[in-house]
C-alpha positions in Angstrom: 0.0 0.0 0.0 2.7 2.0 0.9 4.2 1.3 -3.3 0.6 2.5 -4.4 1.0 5.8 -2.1 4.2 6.5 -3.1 3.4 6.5 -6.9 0.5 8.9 -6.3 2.8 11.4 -4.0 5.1 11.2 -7.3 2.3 12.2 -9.7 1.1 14.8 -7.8 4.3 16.4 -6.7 4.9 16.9 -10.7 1.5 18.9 -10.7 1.1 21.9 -8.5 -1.2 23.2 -11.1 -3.7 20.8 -9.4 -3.2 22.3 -6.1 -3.9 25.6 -7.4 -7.2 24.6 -9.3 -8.6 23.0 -6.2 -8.0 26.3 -4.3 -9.6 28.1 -7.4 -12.4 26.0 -7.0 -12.9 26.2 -3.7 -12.7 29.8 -3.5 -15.4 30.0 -6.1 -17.8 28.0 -4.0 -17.4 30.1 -0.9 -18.0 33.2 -3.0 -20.9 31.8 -4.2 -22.2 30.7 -0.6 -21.6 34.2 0.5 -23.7 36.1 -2.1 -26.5 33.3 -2.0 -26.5 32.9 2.1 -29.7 34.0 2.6 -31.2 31.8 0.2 -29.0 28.9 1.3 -30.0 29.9 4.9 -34.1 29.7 4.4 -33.2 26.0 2.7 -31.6 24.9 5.6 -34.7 26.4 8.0 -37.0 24.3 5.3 -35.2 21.4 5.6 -36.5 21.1 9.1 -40.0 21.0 8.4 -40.0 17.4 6.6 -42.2 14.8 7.8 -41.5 12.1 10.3 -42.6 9.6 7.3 -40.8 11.3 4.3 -37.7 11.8 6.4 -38.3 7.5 7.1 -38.7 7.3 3.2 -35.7 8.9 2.2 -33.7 6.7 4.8 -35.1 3.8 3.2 -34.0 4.9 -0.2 -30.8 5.9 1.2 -30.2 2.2 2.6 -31.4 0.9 -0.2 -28.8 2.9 -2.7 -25.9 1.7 -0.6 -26.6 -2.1 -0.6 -27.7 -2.0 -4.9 -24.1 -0.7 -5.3 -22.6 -2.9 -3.0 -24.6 -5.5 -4.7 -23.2 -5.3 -8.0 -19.8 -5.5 -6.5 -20.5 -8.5 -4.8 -21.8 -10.5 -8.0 -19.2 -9.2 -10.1 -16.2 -10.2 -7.9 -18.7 -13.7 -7.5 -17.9 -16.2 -4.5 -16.5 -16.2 -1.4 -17.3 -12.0 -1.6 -21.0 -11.2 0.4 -22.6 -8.1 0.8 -20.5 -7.1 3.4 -17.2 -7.7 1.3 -19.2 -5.9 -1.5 -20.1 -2.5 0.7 -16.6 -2.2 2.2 -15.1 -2.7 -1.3 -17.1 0.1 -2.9 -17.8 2.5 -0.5 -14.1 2.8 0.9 -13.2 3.8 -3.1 -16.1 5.8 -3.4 -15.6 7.9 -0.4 -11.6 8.9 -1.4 -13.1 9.1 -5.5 -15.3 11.6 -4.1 -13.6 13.5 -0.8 -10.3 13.8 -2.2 -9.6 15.8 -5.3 -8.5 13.5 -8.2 -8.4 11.1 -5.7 -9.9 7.9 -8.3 -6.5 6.5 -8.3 -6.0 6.1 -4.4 -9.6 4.9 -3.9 -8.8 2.1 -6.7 -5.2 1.0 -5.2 -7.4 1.0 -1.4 -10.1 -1.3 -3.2 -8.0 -3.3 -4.4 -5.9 -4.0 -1.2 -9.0 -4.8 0.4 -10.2 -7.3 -2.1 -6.6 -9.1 -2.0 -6.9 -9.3 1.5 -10.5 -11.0 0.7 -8.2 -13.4 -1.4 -10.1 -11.9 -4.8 -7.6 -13.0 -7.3 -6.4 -9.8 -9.7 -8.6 -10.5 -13.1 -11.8 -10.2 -11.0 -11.0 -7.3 -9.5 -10.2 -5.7 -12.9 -13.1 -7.0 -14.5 -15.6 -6.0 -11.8 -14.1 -2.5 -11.8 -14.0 -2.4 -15.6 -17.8 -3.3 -15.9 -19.1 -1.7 -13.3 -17.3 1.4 -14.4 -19.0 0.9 -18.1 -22.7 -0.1 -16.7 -22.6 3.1 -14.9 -21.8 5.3 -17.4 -24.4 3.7 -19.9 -26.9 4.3 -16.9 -25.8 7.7 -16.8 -26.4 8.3 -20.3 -29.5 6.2 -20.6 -31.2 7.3 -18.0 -32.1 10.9 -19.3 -32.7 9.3 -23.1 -35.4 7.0 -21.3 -37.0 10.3 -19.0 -36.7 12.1 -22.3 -38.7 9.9 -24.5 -41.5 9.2 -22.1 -41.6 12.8 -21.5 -41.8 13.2 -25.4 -45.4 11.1 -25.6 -47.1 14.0 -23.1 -46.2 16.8 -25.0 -45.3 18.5 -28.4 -41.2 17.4 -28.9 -38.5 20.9 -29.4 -35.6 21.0 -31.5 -33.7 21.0 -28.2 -35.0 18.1 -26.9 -34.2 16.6 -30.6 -31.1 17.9 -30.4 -30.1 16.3 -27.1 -32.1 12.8 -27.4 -30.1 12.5 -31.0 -27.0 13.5 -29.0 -27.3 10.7 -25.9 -28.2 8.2 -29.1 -25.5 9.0 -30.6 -23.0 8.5 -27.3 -24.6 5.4 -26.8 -24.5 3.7 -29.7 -20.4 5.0 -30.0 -19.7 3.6 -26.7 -21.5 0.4 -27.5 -19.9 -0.3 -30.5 -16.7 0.4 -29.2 -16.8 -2.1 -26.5 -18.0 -4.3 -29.1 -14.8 -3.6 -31.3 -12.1 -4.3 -27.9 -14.1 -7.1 -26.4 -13.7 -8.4 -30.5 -9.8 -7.5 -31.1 -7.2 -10.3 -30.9 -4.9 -7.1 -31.9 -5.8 -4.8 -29.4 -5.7 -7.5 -26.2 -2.1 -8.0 -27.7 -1.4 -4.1 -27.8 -2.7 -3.6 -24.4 -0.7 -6.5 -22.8 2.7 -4.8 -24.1 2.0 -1.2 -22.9 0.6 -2.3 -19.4 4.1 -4.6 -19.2 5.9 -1.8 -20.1 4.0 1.0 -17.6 4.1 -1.8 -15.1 8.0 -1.9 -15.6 8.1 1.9 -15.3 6.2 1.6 -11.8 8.0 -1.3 -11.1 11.3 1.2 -11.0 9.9 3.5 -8.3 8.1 0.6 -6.3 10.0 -2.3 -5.8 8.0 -4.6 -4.5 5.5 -4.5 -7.8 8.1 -6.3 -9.4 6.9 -9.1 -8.1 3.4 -8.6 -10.1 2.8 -9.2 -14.0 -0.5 -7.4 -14.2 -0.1 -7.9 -18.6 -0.5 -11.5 -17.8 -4.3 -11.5 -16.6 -5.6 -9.1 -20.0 -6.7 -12.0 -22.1 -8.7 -13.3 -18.6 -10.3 -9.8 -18.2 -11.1 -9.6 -22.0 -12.9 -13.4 -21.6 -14.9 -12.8 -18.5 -15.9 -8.9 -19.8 -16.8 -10.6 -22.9 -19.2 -13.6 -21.1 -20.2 -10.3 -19.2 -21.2 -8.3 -22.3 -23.1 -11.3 -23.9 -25.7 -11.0 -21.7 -25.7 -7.2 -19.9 -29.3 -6.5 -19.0 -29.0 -8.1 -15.7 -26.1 -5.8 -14.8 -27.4 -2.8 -16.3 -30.8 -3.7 -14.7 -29.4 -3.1 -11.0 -27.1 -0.6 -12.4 -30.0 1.5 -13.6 -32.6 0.7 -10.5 -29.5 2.2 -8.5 -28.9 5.1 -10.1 -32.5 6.1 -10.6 -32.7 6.1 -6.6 -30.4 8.8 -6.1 -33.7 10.8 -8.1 -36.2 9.2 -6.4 -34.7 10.6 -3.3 -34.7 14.2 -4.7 -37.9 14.0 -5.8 -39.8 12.5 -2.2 -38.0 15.3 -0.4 -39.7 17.9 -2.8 -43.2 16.2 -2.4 -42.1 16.6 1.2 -41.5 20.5 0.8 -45.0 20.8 -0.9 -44.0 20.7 -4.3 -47.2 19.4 -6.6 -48.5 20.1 -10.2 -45.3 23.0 -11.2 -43.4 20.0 -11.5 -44.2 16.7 -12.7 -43.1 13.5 -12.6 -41.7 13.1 -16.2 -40.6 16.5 -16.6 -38.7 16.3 -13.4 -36.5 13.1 -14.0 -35.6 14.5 -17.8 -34.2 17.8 -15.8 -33.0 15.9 -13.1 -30.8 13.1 -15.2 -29.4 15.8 -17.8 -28.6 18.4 -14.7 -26.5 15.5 -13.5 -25.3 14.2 -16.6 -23.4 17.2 -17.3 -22.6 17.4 -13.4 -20.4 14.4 -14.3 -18.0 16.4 -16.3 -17.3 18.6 -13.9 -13.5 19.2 -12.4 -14.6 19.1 -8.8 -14.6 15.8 -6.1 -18.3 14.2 -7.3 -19.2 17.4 -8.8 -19.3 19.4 -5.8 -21.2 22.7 -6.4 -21.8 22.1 -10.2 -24.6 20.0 -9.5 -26.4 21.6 -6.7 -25.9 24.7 -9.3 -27.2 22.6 -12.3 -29.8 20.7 -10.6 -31.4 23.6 -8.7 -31.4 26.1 -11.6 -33.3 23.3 -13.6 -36.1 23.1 -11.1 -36.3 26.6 -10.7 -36.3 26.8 -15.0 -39.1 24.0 -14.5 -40.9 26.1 -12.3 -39.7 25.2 -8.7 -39.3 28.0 -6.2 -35.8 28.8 -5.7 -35.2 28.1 -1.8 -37.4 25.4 -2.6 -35.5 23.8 -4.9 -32.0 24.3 -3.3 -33.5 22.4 -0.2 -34.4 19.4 -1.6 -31.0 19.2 -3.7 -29.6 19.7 -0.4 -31.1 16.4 1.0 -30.5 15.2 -2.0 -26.4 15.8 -2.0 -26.9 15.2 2.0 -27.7 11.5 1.3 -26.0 10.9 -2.1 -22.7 12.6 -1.2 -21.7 13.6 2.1 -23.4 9.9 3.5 -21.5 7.9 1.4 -18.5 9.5 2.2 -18.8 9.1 6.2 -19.7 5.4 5.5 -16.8 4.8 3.8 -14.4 6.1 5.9 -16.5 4.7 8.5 -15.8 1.0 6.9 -12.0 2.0 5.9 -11.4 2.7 10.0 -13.2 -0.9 10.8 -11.0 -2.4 7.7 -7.8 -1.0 9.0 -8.5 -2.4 13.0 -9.4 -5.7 11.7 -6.6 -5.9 9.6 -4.7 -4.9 12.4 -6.2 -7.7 14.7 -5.8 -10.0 12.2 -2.0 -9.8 12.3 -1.3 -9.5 15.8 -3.4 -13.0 16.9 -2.0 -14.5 13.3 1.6 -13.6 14.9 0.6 -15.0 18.6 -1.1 -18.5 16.7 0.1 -21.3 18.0 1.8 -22.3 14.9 4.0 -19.0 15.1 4.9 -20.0 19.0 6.1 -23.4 17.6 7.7 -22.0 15.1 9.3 -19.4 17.4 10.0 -22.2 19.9 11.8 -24.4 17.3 14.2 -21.7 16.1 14.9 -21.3 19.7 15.8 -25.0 20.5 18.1 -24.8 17.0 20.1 -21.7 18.3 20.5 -22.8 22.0 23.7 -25.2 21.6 25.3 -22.1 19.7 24.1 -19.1 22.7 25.4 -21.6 25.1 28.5 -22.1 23.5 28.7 -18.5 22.8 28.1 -17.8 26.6 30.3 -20.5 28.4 32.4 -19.6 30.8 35.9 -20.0 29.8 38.8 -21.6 32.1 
């Protein structure tokens, strides 16, 4: 672990410039707070008059996001990994992906030491994170073409919402027949095994100990089982699509808890709702911190939302979606890091270690006694 944190202190030291956009960032969003604190204020004072029961609703839905993720984990990676295995696995990555700026390559290199210490051999893990990664964009893509087109059959289409159905389409079917192409190529699974070996070699140079790995050796593994994967997707973009959309139906309870009715209805909400977020996902910041609460509550206020209105229910919304996930996780990566620790010291006082320990002893005694005779 200490390798995989050495190789992201490199990377970073080489790049102040993302220290400095961070800071930018940040600055921006406090700027922002300050102008809009009264508005930000009367959201937080709404937020307190939810309901008992929609308040129990959304902490259903909340539950219920963080085990369908942790689900898919846990039937990618397949047997001996359970739920458990599955939540610690994703949420642990998920929390430093989305607390720590450009922090997706530490929250891989801490899911993976976790699923070697679950004894997860190395083409799982790569597969899992390869298809889970692709299911979820395709969710995030097809999610707003779906709330789009049912939309559509209630009302008269616009060229913009031509413009952006032909647009998703037209993503889809790219990345779709991309995949198709790799998942295909005898060439590329042959190109892709020589530059890993040789950016394995480069890593291997400032982290000894990776030496030890040949990661080039497992592509043609990955390739099969994302392949078998592929062949048959709809259960894995089934879940993958139930657990995006609950992110929404959070959102959208919490409004109905704030009194929101007929301004805003049910289609018309989740096409504004997915496409806010869609383009939240491009966004430079840690899980699109502050461009989606912009995005999101300036398309229910378009939609016909009031304003404090709309920022407090995208405030329960990035409450339960964002900062929840993040305490889990660290939550879990604390509990991971004691057990592991527990695990070591009684695997160190087992009595096959005292044995051992007692053997070496009995071997070196002749030679301290000799050593520490007395002489004449």
């Amino acid at each position: 672990m200490s390798d995989v944190v050495t190789i992201e202190r490199g990377r970073t030291g080489h790049q102040p410039w993302r220290i400095l956009g961070g800071l930018v960032i940040v600055a921006l969003l406090l700027g922002a707070l300050w102008f809009q604190r009264a508005t930000v204020s009367g959201a937080v004072e709404q937020i307190g008059s939810l309901s008992a029961a929609t308040i129990g609703l959304i902490l259903v839905l909340c539950v219920y996001e963080r085990w369908s993720r942790a689900n898919i984990v846990m039937r990618l990676l397949g047997a001996p990994v359970g739920i458990r295995t599955g939540l610690v696995i994703h949420d642990v990555g998920n929390a430093v992906s989305k607390g720590i700026p450009f922090g997706g390559a530490l929250g891989t290199a801490l899911r993976w030491q976790i699923s070697r210490d679950r004894q997860i051999p190395p083409e799982r893990f790569a597969t899992m994170l390869v298809a889970y990664g692709i299911a979820t964009t395709f969710a995030s893509w097809l999610l707003p073409f779906l709330a789009m087109s049912i939309d559509l059959t209630r009302r008269p289409a616009q060229l913009i919402d031509v413009a952006i159905l032909g647009v998703i389409a037209i993503v889809l079917t790219a990345s779709a027949t991309f995949w198709a192409v790799v998942l295909r190529s005898d060439r590329l699974e042959s190109w892709t095994e020589r530059r890993l070996r040789r950016l394995w070699e480069t890593l291997s140079r400032r982290a000894g100990s990776l030496a030890n790995h040949d990661p080039a050796a497992g592509v043609a593994a990955v390739r099969r089982e994302l392949f078998e994967i592929g062949r048959r997707p709809w259960s894995l973009m089934g879940r993958t699509l139930l657990s995006q959309g609950s992110g929404a139906l959070i959102l959208i309870v919490a409004l109905r808890g704030f009194g929101v009715g007929d301004e805003l209805g049910v289609t018309e909400f989740f096409r504004v709702f997915f496409v806010a977020s869609l383009l939240g996902t491009f966004a430079p910041t840690p899980g699109g911190v502050g461009v989606i609460e912009a995005g999101v509550t300036g398309a229910l206020v378009a939609a016909g939302v009031d304003t404090t209105t709309a920022l407090a229910g995208v405030l329960v919304y990035r409450l339960i979606t964002y900062v929840v996930p993040i305490a889990l996780g660290a939550v879990l990566y604390v509990a991971w890091r004691i057990r592991r620790r527990k695990s070591a010291v009684e695997s160190s006082e087992s009595p096959a270690s005292t044995a051992c320990a007692d053997e070496e002893a009995r071997i070196l005694a002749p030679s301290e006694r000799a050593n520490t005779a007395p002489t004449s």
